[in-house]
C-alpha positions as CSV (number, residue, x, y, z in Angstrom):
1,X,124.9,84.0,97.8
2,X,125.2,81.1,99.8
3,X,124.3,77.8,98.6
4,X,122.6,76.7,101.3
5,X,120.0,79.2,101.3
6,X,119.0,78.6,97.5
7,X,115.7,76.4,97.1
8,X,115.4,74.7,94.0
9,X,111.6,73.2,92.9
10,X,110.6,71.6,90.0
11,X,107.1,71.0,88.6
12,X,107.1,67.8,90.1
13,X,107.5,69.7,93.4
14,X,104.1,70.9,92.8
15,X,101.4,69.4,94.4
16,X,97.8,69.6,93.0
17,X,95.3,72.4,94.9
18,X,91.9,71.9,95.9
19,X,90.4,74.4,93.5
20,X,87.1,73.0,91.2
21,X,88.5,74.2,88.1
22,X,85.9,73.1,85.9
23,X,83.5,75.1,88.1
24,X,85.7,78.3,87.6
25,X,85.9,77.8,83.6
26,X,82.1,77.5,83.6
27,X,81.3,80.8,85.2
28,X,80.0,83.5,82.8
29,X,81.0,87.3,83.5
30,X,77.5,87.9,84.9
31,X,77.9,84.9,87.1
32,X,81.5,86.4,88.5
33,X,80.0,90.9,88.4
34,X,77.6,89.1,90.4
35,X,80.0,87.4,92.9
36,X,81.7,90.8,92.8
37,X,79.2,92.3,93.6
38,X,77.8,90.5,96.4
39,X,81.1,90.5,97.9
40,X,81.3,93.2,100.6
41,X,85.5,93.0,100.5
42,X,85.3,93.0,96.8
43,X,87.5,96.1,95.1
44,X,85.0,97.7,92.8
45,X,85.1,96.3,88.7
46,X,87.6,98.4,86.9
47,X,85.5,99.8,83.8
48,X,87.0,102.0,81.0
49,X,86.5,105.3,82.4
50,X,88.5,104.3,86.0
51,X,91.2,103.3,83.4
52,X,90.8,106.8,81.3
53,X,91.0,109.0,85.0
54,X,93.9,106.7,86.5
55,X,96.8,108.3,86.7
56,X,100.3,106.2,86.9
57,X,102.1,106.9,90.1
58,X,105.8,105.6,90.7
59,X,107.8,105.3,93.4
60,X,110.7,107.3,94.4
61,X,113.8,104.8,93.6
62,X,115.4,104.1,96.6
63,X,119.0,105.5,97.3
64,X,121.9,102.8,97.2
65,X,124.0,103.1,101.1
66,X,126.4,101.2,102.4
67,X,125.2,100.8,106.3
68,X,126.8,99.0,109.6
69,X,124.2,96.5,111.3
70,X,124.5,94.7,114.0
71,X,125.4,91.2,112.5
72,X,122.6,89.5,114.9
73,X,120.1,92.4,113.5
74,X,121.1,91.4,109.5
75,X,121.1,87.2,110.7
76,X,117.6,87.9,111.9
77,X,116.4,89.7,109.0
78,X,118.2,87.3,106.5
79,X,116.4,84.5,108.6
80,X,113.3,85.5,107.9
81,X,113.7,84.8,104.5
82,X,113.9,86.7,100.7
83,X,113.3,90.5,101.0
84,X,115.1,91.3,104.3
85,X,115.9,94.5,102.8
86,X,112.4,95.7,102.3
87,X,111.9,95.0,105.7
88,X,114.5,96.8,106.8
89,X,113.1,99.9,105.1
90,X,109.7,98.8,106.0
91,X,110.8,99.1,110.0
92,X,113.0,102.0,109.6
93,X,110.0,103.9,107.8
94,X,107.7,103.0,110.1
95,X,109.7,104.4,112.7
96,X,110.6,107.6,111.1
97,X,106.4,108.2,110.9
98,X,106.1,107.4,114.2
99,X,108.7,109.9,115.1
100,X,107.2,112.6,112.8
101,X,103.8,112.4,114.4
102,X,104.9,112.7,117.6
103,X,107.2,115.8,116.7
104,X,104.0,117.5,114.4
C-alpha cells in the first residue's frame, strides 16, 4: 500500500459535533418508543419475539480471482477511495441483473 494514500488522525483531529448530548442522556425509553413511533421512516422496535423468529442469514463468501482491468478503470475506482473492490462487484452485479431480466 502506498504511503501516500494512508490517512492518519488522531483524537485531536476530532472536532466537537453539534449534538445536545445532555438532552439525549435525559430522554427516558418512553420519551424515545415515542419518537420511534411518531417517526414515519422509523424501522419498527425490535422486541423479543422478532429476535426469537429471526433467522441468521450469511452471505455467500466471495471467490478470490485474479482479473485484468484496464489500469484507467482500477485508477478510477482506487480514486474514489477505500472499498474500490466492493464496487467493482457492486457494478459488475448490477449489470449481470440487468442482463438477467432482460433475458427472463
Amino acid at each position: 500500500m502506498s504511503e501516500e494514500r494512508i490517512v492518519r488522525r488522531t483524537l485531536a483531529d476530532l472536532k466537537p459535533g453539534n449534538a445536545d448530548w445532555a438532552r439525549v442522556e435525559a430522554l427516558t425509553d418512553e420519551d424515545i418508543e415515542r419518537a420511534i413511533a411518531e417517526d414515519p421512516d422509523a424501522a419498527p422496535v425490535l422486541d423479543d419475539e422478532w429476535f426469537r423468529n429471526a433467522e441468521l442469514v450469511l452471505p455467500e463468501p466471495k471467490a478470490p480471482i485474479s482479473i485484468r482491468l484496464d489500469r484507467e478503470v482500477l485508477t478510477w475506482f482506487k480514486d474514489q477511495g477505500p472499498g474500490y473492490q466492493s464496487r467493482i462487484n457492486a457494478v459488475l452485479k448490477a449489470y449481470m441483473t440487468a442482463q438477467r431480466k432482460k433475458a427472463g
